[in-house]
N, C-alpha and C positions, 0 to 999 in steps of 0.2 A: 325768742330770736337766737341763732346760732352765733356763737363767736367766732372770730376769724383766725386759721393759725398760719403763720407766714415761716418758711422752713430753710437757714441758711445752711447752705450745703447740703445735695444732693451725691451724696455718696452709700456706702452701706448702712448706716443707723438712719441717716437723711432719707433715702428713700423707706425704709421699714417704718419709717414715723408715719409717713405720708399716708403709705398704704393699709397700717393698723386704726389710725386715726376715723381715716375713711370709712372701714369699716365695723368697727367696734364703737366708737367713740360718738353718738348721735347728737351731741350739742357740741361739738365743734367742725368747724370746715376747715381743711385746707383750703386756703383760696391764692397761696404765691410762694414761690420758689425761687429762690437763688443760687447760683453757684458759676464761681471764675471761669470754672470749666465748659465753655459752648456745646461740648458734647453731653455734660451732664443736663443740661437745660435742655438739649433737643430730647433728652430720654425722656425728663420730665414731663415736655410736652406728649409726647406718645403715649404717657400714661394716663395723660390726660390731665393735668395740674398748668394753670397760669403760673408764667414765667416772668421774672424782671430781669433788663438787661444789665443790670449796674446797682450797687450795694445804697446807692444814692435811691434810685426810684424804689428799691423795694422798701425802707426804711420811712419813706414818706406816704405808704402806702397806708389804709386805712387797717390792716390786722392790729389785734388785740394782745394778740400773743405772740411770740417771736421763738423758736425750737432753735441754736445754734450747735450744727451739727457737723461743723468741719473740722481736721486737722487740729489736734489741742493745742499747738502754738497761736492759732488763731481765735480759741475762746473769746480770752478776756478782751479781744480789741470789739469784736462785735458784739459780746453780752455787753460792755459801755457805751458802744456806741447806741443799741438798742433802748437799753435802758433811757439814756439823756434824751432819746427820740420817742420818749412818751408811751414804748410798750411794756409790756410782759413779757417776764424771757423764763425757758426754761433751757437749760444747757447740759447738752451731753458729759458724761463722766471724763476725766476727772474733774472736774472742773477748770482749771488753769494750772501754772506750771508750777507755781511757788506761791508762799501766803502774801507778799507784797501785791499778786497780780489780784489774789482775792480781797485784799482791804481794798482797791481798786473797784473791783465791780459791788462789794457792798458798800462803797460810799455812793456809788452813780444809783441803786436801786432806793437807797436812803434819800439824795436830793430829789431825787423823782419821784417817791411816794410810790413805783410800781413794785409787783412781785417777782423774785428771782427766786429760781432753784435749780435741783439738779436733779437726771434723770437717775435716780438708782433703783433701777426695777428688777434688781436682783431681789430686792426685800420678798418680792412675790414668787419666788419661785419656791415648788414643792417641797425638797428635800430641808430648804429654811424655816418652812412653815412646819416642817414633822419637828425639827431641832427646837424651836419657838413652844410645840406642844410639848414634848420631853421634858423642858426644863420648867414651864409653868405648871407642869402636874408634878413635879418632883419627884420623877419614874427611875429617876438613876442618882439619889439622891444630891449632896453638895459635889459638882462637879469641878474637878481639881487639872484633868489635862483635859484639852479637848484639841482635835487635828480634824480642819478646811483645807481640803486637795483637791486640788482641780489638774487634770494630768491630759494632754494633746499628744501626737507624735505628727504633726501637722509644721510644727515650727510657727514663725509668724507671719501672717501675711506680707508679700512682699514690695506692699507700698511704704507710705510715712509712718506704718509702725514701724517701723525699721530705723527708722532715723531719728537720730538725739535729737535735733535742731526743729522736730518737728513734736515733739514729747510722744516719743514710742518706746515700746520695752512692756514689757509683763505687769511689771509693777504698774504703770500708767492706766493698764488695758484691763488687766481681770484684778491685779490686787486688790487695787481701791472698791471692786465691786466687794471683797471678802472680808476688808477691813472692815466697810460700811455694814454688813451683816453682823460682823462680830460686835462694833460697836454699841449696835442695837440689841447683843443679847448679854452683853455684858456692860457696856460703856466704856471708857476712856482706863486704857493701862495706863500704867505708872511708865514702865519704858519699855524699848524695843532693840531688839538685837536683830540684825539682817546679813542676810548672803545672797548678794546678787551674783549671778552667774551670766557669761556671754558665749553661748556654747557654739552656737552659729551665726549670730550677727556680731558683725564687729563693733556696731554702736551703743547699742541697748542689750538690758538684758531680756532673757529667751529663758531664763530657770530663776524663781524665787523663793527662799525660805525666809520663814518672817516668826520669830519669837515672839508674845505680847505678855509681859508679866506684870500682873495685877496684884494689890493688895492681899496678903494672907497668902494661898497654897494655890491660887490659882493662873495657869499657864495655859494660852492659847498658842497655837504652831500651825501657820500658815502657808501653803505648800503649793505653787504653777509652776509646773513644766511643759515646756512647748515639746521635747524631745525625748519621750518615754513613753515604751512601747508594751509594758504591763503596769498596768494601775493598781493603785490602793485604793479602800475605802474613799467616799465624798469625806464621810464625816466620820469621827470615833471619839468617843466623848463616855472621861473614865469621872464615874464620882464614888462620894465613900459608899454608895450601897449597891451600885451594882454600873454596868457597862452599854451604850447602846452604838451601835453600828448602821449605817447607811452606804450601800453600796455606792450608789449613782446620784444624777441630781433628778433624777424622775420618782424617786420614793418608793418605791417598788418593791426592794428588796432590803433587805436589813432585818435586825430586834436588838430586843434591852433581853438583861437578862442579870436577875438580881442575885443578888445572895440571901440567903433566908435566914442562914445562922451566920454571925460575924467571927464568933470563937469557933478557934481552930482545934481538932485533935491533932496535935503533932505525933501522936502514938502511931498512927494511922498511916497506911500509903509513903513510897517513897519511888521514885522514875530513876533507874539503872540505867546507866548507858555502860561500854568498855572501859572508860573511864574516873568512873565515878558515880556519886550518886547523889542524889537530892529530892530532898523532904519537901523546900520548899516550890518546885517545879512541879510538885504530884497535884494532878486537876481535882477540885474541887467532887466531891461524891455529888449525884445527880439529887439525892435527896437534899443536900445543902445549896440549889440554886432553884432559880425558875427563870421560864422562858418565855417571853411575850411579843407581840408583835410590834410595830410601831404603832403610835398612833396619829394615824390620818386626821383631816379636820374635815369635817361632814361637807363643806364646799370646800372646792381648790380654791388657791388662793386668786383673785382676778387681778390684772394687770390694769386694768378699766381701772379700777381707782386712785391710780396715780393721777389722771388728768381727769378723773371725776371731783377730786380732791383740787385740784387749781379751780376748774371754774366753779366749785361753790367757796371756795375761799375768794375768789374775784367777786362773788354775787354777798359776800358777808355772811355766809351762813358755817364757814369750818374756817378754821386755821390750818394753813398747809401743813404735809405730813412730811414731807424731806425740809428740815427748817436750816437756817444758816448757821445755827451752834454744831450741828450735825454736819453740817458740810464743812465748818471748820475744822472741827473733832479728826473728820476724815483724811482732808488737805495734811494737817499735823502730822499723824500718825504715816501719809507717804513721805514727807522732807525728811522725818526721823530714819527714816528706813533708809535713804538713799545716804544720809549721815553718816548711819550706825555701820553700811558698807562700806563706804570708801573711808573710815576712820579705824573701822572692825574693833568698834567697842558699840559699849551698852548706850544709847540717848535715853535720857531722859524725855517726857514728853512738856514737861513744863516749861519747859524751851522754847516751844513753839506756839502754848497756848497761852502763858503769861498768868500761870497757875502756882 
């Protein structure tokens, strides 16, 4: 028997649930739709999904699971109120706006005994799954920097991303999907240094750099731009034995490319310019490196799993895979940022996790 998924807010991620679900996802139905908006509900309709007209009827309605997928000022009012209404909830990124709105929705999923999470299905994309195998085969050995960029020249859409009062800005929108990645390949820094920028919106920021310094030699440097019209690398990620580069987030293009010998002839090579000269700018002889591809993972990663992973966690058979230490982790690491900005020092993270 399919489970029911009941979908508040019909907007851009709201309808993409609706229509992925449908078709990828064979043990669950959408069977209801919400949204304040009457012209989002009549889209709904056309698309063909049952509609409620009021947050009242759909809440009382028989779904299983609950998708909240509106406006992030409005998270945490509907993941509580769902939650207290006896469903399942899975909740669009970021989650809510601050960790007080999050000890909120995990105490209502606590009395209620039901499952909350959050959608972070960046986990599954390519170019994290190539990063995931580089660092589990130890291809570029102990990895000391590593730089997540993600570059638009789009700006940001110009609804309630746009707007503080509604939690928009960069950091809200794609940061937390890169924190959440990073978190997962590394865990929890020590603290975070930020530079929020407002290049074209007056409210939010539209340019992010995000520092993560970790225990011992290790720095993460987190990079969205809505407003830049030559890109860098997705990913570039330096360790003691050698370097691997990822163009894009399709996986496609990039390699690692090692050192074979670690001692240097200094006797050897030196790069002249008019000005001067340098020994240590002279590139590495071709017989002291090697060059490799990336390595792929024999299946893409599937997105299916995300909600294949809720309802066999709902049926007792897995433990969900986005858990709430990880959604806290997450939450953390964006307050720290938005701190470490408008204070323009270092946060610590144990501030916010109570570490």
């Amino acid at each position: 028997m399919k489970r029911k998924l009941g979908i508040i807010g019909y907007g851009t991620m709201g309808s993409w649930h609706a229509e992925n679900v449908r078709d990828r996802i064979k043990d669950l139905d959408v069977s209801l739709i919400y949204d304040i908006n009457p012209e989002k509900l009549e889209k709904a309709e056309k698309d063909g999904f049952n509609t409620a007209k009021s947050a009242e009827e759909f809440l009382k309605s028989d779904v299983d699971l609950v998708l909240v997928a509106t406006p992030n000022n409005f998270h945490k009012d509907y993941c509580v109120r769902a939650l207290d209404s006896g469903k399942n909830v899975v909740c669009e990124k970021p989650v809510c706006l601050d960790m007080k709105e999050l000890d909120e929705i995990f105490a209502a999923a606590k009395r209620s005994g039901k499952l909350f999470t959050v959608h972070f299905n960046r986990r599954w994309d390519v170019d994290y799954d190539i990063v995931k195998n580089i660092l589990s085969q130890n291809l570029i050995g102990k990895p000391h920097q590593v730089y997540s960029r993600l570059f638009s020249n789009r700006n940001i859409p110009g609804d309630w991303r746009t707007r503080k009062k509604s939690g928009g800005g960069f950091l809200y929108d794609w940061g937390v999907h890169m924190i959440d990645q990073i978190l997962m390949l590394f865990g929890v820094p020590v603290s975070v240094y930020a530079d929020l920028k407002k290049i074209y919106q007056p409210e939010v920021d539209d340019s992010i750099r995000l520092n993560l310094k970790y225990e011992g030699n290790l720095s993460v440097h987190i990079v969205a731009d809505s407003w830049t019209f030559i890109n860098e690398a997705r990913w570039h990620l330096s360790g003691d034995d050698g370097t691997a580069i990822i163009y894009d987030w399709f996986g496609k293009k990039g390699k690692i490319v090692r050192a074979n010998v670690k001692t240097v002839d200094w006797t050897q090579g030196c790069v002249y310019t008019e000005n001067g000269l340098s020994r240590t700018m002279w590139p590495r002889p071709e017989k002291e490196i090697s060059e490799t591809d990336l390595p792929l993972s024999e299946k893409d990663p599937r997105w299916e799993e995300f909600y294949e992973n809720i309802l066999a966690t709902l049926d007792g058979k897995a433990t969900q895979i986005v858990t709430h230490e990880q959604i806290r982790a997450a939450l953390a690491v964006v307050m720290a940022c938005f701190e470490s900005a408008e204070t323009q020092s270092v946060v610590k993270l144990s501030k916010y996790l109570g570490e």
